[in-house]
N, C-alpha and C positions, 0 to 999 in steps of 0.2 A: 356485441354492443347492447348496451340498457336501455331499454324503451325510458325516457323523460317523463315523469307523472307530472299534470296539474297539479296547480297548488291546492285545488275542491279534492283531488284521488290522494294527495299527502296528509291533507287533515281527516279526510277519513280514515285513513290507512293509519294512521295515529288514536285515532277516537277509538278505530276497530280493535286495537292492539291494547289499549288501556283497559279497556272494557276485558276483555280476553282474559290480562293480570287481573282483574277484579275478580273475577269468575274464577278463576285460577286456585285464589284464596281463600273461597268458599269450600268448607270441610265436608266430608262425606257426609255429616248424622245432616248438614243443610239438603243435602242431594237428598236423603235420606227421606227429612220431613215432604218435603215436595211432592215425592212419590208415593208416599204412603199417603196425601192428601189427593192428588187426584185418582189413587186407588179408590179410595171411599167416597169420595165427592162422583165418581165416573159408576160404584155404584148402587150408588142413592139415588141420585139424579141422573135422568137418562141424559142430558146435555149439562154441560157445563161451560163457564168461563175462567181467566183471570181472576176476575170480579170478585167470583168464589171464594175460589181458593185463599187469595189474599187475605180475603178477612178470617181465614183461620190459623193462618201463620204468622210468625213472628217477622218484623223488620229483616230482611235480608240484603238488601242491597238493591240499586238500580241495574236492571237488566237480569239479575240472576233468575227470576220466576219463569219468566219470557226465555231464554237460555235452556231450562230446565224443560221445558212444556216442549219445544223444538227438537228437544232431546228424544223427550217422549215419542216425539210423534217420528224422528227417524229410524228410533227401535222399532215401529209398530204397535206402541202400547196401548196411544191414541190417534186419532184420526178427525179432521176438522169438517164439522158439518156442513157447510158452504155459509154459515149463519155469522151476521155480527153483530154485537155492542156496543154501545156507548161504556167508553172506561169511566170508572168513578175513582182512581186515584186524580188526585188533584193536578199533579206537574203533566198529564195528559190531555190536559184542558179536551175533555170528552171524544177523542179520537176511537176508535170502532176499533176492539178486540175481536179473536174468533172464538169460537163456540167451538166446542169440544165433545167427543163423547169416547168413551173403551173402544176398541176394538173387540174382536173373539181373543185374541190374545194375552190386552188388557182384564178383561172377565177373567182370564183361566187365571193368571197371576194376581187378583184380588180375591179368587175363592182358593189358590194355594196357600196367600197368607192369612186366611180367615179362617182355613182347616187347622194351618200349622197354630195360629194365636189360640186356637180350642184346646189341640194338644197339650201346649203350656200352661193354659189353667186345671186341667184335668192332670193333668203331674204336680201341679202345685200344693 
């Protein structure tokens, strides 16, 4: 027998699912850019946010940044500092992001791609 959802648990199970195909649609070089920005923003800056980041990438979609950073943070890339923000994208009418910073992990895999990027111009 199937447990009956509300109609509040159908429209988000619907919302959740759209959003999912959005994400879904998103190409790798997009995963790509995301990563390689909170590698260098993570370290630059000993804390970071959304905030950040957003202003240095291109338009991607709603929800894929958020998606992306979640992502991050169940690899162990990043880790959230218990700190929050005020968001400056506008359709969040200023609701509270979190703060972000590398992991040891994160580190190791920002100074492998920074050893490996030296290689390449040194071949070049």
């Amino acid at each position: 027998m199937t447990k009956r959802l509300s109609v509040a648990e159908r429209l988000a199970s619907t919302e959740k699912d759209a959003l999912l195909d959005d994400l879904a649609r998103h190409s790798e070089w997009d995963r790509f850019l995301v990563e390689q920005a909170v590698l260098v923003f993570g370290e630059t800056l000993s804390t970071f946010s959304c905030n950040d980041i957003r202003e240095a990438l291109p338009d991607l979609g709603s929800g894929f940044l958020g998606a992306a950073i979640n992502s991050l943070r169940r690899a162990g890339v990043i880790e959230h500092t218990g700190q929050y923000v005020p968001s400056t994208q506008a359709n969040t009418h200023g609701h509270v992001i979190g703060v972000w910073k590398l992991t040891a992990k994160g580190h190791g895999i920002a100074a492998q791609r920074r050893r490996a990027r030296k290689q390449q111009r040194r071949a070049a």
